[in-house]
DSSP file (Angstrom, degrees, kcal/mol; ACC not computed):
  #  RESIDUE AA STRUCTURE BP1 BP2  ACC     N-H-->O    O-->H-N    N-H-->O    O-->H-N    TCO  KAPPA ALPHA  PHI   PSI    X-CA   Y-CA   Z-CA
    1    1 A X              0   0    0      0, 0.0     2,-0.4     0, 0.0     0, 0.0   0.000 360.0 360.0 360.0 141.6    0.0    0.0    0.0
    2    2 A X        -     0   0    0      1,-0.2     0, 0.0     2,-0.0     0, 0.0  -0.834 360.0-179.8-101.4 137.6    1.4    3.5   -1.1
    3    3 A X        +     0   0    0     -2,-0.4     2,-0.2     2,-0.0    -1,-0.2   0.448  53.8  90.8-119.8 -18.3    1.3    5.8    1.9
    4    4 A X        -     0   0    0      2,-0.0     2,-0.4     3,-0.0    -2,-0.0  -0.715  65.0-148.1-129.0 148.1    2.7    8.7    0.1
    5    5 A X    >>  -     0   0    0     -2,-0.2     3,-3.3     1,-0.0     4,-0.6  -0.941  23.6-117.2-137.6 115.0    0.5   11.3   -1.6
    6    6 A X  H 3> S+     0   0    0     -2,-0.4     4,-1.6     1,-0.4     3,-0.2   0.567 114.0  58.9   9.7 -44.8    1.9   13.3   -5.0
    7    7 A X  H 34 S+     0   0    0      2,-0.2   130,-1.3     1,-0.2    -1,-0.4   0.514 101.7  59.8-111.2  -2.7    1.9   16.6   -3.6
    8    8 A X  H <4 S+     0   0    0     -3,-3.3   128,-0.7   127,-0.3   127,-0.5   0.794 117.6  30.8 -72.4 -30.0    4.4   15.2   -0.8
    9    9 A X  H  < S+     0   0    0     -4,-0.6   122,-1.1    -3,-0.2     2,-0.3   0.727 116.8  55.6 -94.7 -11.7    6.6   14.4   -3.2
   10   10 A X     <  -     0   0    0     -4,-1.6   127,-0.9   119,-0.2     2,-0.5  -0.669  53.2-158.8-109.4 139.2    6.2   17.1   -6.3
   11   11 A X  E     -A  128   0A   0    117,-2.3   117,-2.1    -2,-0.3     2,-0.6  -0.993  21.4-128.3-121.5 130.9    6.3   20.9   -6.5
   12   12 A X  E     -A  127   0A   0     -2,-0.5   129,-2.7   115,-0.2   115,-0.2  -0.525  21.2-141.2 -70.8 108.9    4.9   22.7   -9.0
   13   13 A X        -     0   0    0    113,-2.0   113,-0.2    -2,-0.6     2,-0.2  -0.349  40.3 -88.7 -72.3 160.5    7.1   25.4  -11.1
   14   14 A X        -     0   0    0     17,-0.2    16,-1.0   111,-0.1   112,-0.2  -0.378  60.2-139.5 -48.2 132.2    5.9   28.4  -12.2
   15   15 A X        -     0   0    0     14,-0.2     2,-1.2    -2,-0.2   110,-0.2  -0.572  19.3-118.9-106.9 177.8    4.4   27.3  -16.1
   16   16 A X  E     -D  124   0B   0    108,-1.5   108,-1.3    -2,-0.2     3,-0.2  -0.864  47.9-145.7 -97.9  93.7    4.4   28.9  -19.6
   17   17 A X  E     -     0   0B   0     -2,-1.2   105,-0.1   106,-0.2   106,-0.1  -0.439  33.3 -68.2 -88.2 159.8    0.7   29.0  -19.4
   18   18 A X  E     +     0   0B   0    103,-0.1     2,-0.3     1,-0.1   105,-0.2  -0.036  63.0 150.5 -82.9 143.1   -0.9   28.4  -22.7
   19   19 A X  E     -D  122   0B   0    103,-1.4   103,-3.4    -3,-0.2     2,-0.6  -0.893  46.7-103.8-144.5 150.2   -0.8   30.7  -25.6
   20   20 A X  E     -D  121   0B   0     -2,-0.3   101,-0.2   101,-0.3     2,-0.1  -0.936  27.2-148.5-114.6 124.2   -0.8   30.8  -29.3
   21   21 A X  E     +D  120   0B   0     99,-0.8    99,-1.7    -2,-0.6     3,-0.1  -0.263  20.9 174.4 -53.0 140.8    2.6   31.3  -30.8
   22   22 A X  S    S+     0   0    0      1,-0.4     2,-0.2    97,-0.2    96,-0.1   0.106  71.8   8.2-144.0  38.4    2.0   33.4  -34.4
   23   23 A X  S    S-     0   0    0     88,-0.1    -1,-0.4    94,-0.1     2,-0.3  -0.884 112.0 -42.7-177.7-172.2    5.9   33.9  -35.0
   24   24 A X        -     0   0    0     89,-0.3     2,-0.3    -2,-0.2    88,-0.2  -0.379  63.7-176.4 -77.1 131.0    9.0   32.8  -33.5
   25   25 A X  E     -G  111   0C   0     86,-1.3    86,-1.9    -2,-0.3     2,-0.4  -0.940  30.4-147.0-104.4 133.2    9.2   32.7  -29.9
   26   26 A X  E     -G  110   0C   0     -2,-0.3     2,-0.4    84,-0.3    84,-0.2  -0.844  26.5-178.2 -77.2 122.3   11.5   32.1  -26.6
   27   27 A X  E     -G  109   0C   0     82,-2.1    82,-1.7    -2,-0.4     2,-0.5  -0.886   6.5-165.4-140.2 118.4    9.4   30.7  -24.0
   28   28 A X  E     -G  108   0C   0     -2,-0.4    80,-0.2    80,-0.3    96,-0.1  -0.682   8.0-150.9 -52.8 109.0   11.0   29.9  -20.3
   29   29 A X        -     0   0    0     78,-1.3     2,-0.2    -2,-0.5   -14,-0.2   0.090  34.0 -84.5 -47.8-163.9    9.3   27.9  -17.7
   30   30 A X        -     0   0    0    -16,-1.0   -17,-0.1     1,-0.1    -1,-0.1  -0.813  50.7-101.4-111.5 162.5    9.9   28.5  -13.7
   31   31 A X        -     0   0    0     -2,-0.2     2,-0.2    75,-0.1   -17,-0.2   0.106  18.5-147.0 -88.6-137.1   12.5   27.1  -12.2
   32   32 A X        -     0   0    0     73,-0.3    73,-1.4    71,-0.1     2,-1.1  -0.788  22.5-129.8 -30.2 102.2   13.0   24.2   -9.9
   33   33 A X  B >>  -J  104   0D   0     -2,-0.2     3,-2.5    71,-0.2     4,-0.6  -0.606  10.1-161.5 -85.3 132.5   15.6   24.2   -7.1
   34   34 A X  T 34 S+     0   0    0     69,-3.9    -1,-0.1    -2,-1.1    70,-0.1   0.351  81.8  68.6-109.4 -10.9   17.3   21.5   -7.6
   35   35 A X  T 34 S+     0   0    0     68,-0.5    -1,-0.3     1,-0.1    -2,-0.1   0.392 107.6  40.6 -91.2  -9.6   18.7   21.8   -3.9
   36   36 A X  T <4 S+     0   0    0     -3,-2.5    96,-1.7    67,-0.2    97,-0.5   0.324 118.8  44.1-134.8   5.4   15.3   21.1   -2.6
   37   37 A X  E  <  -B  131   0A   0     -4,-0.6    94,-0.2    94,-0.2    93,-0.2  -0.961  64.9-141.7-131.9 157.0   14.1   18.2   -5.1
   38   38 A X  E    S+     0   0A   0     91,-2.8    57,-2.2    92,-1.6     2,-0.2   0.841  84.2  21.9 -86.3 -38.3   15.9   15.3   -6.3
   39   39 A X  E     -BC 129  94A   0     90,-0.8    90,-1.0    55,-0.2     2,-0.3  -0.554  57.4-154.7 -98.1-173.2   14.6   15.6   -9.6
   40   40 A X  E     -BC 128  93A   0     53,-1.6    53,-0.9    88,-0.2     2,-0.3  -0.878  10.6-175.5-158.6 143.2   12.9   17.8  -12.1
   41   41 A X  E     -B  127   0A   0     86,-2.2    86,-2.4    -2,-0.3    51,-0.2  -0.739   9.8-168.2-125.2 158.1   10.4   16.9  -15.3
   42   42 A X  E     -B  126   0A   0     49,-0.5     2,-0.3    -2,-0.3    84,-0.2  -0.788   4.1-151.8-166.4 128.2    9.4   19.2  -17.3
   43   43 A X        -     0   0    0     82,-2.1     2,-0.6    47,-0.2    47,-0.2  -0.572  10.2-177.2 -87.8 128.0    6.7   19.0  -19.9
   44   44 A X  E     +E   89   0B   0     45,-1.7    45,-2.0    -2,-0.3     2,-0.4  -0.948  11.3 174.5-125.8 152.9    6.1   20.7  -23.1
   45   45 A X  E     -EF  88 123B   0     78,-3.1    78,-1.7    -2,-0.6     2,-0.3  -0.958  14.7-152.9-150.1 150.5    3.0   20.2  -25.4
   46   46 A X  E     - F   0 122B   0     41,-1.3    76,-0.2    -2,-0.4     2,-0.1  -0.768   8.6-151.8-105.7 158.9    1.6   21.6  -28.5
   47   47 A X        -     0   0    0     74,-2.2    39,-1.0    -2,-0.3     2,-0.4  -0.214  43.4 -46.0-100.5-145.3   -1.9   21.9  -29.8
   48   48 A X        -     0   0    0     37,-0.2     2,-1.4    38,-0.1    -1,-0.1  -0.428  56.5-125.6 -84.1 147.0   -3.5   22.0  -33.2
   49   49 A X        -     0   0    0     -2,-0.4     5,-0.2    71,-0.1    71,-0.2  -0.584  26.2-171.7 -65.5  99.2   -2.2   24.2  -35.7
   50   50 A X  E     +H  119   0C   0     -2,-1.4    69,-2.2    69,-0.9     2,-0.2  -0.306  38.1  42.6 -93.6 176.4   -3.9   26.7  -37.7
   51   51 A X  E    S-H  118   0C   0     67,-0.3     2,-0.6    -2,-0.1     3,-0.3  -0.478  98.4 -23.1  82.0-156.4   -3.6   29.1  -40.6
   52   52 A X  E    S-H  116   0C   0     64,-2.9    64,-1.6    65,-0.9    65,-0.1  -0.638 115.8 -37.8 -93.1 106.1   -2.1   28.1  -44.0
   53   53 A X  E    S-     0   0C   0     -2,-0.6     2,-0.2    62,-0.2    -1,-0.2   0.933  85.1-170.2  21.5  77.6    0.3   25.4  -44.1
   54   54 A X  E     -     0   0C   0     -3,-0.3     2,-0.5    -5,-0.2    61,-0.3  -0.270   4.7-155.5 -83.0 148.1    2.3   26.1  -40.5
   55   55 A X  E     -H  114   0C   0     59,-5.3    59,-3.0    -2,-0.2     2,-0.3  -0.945   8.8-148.4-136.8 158.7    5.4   24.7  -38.9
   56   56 A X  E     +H  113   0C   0     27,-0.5     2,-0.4    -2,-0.5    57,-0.2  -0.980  16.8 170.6-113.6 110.5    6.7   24.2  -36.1
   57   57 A X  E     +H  112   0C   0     55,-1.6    55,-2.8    -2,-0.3     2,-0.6  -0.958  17.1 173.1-122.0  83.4   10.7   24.0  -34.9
   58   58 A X  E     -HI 111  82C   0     24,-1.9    24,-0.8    -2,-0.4    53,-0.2  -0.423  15.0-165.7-125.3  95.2   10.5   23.9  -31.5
   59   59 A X  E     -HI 110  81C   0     51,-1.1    51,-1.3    -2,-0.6     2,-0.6  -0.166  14.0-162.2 -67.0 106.6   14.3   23.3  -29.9
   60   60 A X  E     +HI 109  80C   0     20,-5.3    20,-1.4    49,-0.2     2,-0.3  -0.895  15.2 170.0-115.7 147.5   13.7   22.3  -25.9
   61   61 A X  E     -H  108   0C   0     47,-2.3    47,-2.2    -2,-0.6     2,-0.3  -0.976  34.6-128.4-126.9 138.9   16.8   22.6  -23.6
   62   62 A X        -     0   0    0     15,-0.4    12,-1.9    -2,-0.3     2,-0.2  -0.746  29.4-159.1 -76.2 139.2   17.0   22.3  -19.8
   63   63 A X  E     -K   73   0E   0     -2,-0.3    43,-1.1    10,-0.3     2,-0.3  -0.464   6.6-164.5-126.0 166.4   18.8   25.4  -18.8
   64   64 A X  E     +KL  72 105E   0      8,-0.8     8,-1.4    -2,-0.2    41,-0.2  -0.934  12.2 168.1-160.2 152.4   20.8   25.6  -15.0
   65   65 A X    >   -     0   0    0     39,-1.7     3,-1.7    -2,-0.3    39,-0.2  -0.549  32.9-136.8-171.2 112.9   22.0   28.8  -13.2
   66   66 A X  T 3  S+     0   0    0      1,-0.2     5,-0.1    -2,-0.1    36,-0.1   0.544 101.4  46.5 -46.5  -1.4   23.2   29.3   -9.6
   67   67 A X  T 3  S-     0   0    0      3,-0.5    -1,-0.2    37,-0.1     4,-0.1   0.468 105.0-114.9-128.7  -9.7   21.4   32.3   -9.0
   68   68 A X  S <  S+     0   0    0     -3,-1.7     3,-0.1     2,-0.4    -2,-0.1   0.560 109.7  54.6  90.8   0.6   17.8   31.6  -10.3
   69   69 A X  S    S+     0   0    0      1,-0.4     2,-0.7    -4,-0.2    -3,-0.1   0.661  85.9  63.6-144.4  -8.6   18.8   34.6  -13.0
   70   70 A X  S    S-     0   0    0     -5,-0.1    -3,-0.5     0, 0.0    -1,-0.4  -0.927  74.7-170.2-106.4 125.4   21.9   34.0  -14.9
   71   71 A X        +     0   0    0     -2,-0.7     2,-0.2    -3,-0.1    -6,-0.2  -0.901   9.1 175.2-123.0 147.2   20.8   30.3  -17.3
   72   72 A X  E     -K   64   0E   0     -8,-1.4    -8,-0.8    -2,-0.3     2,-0.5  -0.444  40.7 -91.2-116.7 166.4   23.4   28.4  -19.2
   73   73 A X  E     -K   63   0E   0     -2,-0.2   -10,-0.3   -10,-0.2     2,-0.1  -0.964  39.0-114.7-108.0 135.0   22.5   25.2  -21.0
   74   74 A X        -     0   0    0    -12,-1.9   -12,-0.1    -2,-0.5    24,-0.1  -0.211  20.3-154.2 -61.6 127.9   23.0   22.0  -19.2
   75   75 A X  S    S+     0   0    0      1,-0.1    -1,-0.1    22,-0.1     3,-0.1   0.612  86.4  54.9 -45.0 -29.5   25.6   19.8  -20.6
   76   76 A X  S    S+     0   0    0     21,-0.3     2,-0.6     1,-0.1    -1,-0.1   0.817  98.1  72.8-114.1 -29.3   24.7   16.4  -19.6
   77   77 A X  S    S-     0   0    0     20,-0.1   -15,-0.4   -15,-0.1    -1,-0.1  -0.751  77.2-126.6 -82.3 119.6   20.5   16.4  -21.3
   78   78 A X        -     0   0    0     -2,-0.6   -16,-0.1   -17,-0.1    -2,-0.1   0.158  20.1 -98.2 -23.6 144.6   20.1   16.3  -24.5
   79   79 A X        -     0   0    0    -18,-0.1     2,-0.4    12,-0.0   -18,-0.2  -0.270  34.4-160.2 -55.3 152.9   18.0   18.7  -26.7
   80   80 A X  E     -I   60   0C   0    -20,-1.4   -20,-5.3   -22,-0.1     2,-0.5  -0.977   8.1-163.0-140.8 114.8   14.5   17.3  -27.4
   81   81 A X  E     -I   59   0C   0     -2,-0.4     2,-0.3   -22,-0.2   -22,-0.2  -0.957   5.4-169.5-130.7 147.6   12.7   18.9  -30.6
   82   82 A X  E     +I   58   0C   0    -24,-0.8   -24,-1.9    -2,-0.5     7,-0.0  -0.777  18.9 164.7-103.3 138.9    9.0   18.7  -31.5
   83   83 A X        +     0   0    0     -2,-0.3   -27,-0.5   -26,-0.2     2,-0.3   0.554  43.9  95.8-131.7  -0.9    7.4   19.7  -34.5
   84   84 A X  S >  S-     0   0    0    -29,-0.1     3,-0.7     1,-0.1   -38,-0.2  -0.758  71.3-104.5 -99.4 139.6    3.6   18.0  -34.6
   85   85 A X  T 3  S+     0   0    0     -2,-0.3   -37,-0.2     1,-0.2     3,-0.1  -0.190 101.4  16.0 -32.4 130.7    0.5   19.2  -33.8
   86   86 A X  T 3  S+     0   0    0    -39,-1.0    -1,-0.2     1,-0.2   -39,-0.2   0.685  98.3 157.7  61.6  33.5   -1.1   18.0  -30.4
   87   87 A X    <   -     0   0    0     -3,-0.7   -41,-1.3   -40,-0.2     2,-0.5  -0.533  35.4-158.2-116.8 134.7    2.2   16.9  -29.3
   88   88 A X  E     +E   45   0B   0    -43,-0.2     2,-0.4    -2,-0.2   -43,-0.2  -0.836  12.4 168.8-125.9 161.8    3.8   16.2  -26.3
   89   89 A X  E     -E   44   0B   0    -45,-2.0   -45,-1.7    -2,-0.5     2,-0.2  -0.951   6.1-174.6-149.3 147.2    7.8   16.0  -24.9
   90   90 A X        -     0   0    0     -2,-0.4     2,-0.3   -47,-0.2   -47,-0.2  -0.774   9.6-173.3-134.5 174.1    9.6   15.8  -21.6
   91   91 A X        -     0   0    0     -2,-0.2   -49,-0.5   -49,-0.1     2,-0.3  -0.827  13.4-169.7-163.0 135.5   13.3   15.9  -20.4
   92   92 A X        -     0   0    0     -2,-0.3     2,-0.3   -51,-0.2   -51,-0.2  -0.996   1.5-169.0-138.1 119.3   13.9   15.2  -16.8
   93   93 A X  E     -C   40   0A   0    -53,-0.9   -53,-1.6    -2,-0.3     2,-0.2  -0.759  14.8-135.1-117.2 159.6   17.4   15.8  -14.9
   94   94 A X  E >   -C   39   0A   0     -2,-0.3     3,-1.3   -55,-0.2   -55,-0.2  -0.671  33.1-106.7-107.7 160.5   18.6   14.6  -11.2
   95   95 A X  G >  S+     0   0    0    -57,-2.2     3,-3.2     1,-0.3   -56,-0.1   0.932 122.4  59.6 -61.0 -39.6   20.3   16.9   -9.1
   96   96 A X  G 3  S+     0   0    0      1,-0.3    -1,-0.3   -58,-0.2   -57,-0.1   0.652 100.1  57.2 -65.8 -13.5   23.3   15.1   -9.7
   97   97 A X  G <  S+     0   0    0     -3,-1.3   -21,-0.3     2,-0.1    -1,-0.3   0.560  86.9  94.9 -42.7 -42.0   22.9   15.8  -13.2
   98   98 A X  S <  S-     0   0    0     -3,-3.2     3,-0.1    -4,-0.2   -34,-0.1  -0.308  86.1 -82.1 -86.6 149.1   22.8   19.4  -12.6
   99   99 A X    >   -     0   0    0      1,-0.1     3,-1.5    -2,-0.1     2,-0.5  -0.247  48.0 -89.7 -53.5 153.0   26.5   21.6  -12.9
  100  100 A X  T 3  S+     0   0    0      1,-0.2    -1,-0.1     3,-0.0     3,-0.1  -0.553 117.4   8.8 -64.9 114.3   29.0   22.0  -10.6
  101  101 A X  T 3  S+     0   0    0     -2,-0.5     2,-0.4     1,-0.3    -1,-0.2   0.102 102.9 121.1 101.1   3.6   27.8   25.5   -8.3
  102  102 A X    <   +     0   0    0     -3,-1.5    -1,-0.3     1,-0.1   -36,-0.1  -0.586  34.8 167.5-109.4 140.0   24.5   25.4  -10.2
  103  103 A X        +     0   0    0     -2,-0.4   -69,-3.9     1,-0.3     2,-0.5   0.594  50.8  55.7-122.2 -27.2   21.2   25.0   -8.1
  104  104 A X  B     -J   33   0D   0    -71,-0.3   -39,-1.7   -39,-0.2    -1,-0.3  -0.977  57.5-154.3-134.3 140.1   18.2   25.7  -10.2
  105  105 A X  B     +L   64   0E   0    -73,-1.4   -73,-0.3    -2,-0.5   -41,-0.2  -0.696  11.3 175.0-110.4 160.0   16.7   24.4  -13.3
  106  106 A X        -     0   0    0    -43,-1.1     2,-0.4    -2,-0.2   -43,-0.2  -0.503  27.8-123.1-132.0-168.2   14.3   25.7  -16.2
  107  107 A X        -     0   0    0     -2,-0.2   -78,-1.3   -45,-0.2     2,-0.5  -0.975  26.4-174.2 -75.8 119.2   12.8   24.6  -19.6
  108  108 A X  E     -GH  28  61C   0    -47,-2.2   -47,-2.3    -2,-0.4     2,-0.4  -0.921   2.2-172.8-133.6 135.2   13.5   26.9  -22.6
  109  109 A X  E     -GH  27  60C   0    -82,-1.7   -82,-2.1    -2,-0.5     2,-0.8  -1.000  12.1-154.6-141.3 124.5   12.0   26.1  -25.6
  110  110 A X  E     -GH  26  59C   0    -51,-1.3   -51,-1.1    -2,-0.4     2,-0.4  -0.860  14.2-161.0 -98.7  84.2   12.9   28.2  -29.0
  111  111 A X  E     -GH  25  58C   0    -86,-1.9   -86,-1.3    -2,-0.8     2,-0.4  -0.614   7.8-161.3 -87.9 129.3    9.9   27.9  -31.2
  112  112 A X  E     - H   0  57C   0    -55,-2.8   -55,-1.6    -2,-0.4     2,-0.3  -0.726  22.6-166.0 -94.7 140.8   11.0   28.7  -35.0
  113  113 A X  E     + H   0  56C   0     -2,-0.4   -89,-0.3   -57,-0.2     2,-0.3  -0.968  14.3 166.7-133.9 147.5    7.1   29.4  -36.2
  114  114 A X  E     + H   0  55C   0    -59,-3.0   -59,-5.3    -2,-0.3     2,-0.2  -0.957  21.4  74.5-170.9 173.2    6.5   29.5  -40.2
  115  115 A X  E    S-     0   0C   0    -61,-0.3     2,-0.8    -2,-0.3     3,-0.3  -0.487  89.7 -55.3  86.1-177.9    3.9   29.4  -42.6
  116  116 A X  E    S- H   0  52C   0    -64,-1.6   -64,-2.9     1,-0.2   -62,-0.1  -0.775 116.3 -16.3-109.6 102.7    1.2   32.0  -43.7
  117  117 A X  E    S-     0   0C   0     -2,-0.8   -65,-0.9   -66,-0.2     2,-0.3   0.902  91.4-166.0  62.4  93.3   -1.3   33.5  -40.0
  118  118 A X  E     - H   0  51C   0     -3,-0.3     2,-0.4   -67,-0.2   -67,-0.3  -0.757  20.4-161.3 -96.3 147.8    0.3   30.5  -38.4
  119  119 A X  E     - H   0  50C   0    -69,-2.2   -69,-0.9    -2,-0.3     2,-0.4  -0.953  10.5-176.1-131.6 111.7   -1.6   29.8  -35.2
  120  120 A X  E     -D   21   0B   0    -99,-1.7   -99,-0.8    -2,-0.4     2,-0.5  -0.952  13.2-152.8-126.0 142.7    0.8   27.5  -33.0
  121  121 A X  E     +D   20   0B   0     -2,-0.4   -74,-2.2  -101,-0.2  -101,-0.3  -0.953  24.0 169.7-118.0 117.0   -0.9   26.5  -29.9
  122  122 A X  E     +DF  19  46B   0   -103,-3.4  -103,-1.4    -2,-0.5     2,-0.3  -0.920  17.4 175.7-138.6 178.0    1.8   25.7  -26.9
  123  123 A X  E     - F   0  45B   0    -78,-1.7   -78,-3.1    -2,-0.2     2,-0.3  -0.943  10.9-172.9-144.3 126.3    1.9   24.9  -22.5
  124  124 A X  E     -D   16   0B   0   -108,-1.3  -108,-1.5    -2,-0.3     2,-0.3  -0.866   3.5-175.3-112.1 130.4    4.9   24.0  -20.7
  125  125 A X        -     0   0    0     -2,-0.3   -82,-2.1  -110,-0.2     2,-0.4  -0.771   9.8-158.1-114.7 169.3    5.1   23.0  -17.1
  126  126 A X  E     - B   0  42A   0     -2,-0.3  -113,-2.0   -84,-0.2     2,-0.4  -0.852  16.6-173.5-123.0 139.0    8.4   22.2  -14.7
  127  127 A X  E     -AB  12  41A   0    -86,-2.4   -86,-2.2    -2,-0.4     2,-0.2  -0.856  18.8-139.5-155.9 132.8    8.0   19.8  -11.4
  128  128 A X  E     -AB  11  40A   0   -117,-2.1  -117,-2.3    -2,-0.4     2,-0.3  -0.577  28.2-174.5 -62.9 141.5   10.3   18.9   -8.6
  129  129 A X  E     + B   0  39A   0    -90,-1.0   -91,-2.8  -119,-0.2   -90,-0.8  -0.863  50.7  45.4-144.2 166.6   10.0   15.7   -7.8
  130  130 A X  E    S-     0   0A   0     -2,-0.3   -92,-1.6   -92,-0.2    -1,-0.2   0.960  83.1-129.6  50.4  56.4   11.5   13.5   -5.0
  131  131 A X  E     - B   0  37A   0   -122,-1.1   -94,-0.2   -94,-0.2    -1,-0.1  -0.114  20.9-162.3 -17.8 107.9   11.0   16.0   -2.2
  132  132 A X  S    S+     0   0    0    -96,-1.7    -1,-0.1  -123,-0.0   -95,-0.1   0.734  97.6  34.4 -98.4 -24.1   14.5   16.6   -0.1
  133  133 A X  S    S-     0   0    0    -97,-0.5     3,-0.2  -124,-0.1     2,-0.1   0.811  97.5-122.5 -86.9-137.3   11.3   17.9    2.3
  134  134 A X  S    S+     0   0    0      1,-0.5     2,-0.2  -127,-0.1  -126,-0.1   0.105  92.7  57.0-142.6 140.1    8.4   16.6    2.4
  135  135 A X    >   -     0   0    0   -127,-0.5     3,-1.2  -128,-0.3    -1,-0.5   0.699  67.1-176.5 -62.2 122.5    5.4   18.3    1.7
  136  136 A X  G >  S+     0   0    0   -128,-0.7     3,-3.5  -129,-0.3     4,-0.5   0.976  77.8  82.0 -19.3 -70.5    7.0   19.3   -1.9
  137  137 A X  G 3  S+     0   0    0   -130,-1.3     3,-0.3  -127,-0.9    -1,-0.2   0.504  70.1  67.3 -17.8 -23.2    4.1   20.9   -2.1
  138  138 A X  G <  S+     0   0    0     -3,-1.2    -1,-0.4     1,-0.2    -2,-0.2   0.911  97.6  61.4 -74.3 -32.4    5.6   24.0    0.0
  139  139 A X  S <  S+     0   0    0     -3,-3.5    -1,-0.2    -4,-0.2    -2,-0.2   0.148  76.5 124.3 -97.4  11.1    7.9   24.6   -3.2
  140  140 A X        -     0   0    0     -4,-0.5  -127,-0.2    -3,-0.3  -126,-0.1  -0.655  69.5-111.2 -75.2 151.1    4.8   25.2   -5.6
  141  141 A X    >   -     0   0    0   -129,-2.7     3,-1.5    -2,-0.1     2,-1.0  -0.380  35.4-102.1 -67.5 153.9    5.0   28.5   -7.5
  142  142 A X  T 3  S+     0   0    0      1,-0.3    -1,-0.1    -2,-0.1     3,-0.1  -0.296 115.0  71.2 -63.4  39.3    2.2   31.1   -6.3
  143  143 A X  T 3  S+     0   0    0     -2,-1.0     2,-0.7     3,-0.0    -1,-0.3   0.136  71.6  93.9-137.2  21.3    0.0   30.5   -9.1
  144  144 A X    <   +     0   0    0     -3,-1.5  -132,-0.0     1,-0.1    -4,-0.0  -0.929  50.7 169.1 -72.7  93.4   -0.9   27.0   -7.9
  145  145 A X        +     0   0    0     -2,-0.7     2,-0.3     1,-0.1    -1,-0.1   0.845  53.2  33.9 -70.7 -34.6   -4.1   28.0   -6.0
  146  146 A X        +     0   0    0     -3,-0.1    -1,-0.1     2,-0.0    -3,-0.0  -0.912  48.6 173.4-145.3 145.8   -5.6   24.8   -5.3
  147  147 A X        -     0   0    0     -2,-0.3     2,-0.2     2,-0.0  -140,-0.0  -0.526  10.8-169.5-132.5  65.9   -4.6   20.9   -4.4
  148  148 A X        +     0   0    0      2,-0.0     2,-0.5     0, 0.0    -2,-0.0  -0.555   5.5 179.6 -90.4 137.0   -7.1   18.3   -3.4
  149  149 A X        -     0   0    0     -2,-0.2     2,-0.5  -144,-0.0    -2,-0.0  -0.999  16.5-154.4-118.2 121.9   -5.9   14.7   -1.9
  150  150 A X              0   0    0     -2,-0.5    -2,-0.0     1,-0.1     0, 0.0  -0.916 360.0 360.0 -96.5 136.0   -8.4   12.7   -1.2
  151  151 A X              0   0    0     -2,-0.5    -1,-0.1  -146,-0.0     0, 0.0   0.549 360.0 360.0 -96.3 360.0   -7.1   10.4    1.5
């Protein structure tokens, strides 16, 4: 029997909450400190496309920075890129994963947008996972309002 509840282990980052791209964009997630989770996922997903024959390029990198403001790109995960409609892609580091002085992780995802009134639909969200803490659930960004566990 599992005794342990999701929101004990997971914090929720700040998200790229969803918006339609209609040229090329930079879009950030929040971070995860990586000092107070053992891990970090972080999700990105498209929806459908619209306008006249639209593409998508959309480069994701996990980013690190020791100060929560200066980002680098992490070394040791790979690049992930999506280019379909309704699509989804994740990339997940452990702390130990993370550079040497570096404490907090991001998502950044460079969407190259093309076609004619391209409508590109996209979300991303970041979670800490594996709670150094427990609740995790103290580490959620202020724009989680609500949690329900039913025990």
């Amino acid at each position: 029997m599992y005794t342990e509840q999701l929101t004990q282990r997971l914090g929720i980052a700040a998200p790229v909450a969803p918006q339609t791209l209609t040229g090329t964009a930079t879009a950030n997630s929040g971070s995860v400190d990586m000092s107070k989770f053992h891990r970090a996922l972080f999700l990105f997903e498209t929806g459908a496309f619209g306008g006249t024959s639209p593409t998508l390029s959309a480069v994701l990198q996990i980013q690190e920075s020791p100060d929560n403001s200066t980002w680098s790109n992490n070394a040791t995960i790979p690049n992930a890129t999506v280019t379909t409609a309704s699509s989804q892609a994740t990339l997940e580091i452990r702390a130990d994963q993370v550079g040497t002085g570096k404490r907090y992780v991001r998502l950044q995802a460079v969407c190259t947008i093309g076609g004619t009134s391209p409508t590109i639909p996209i979300a991303v969200i970041g979670f800490g996972d594996e709670a150094n803490h427990k609740p995790g659930s103290e580490q959620n960004d202020t724009s989680v309002v609500s949690q329900t566990v039913v025990n």
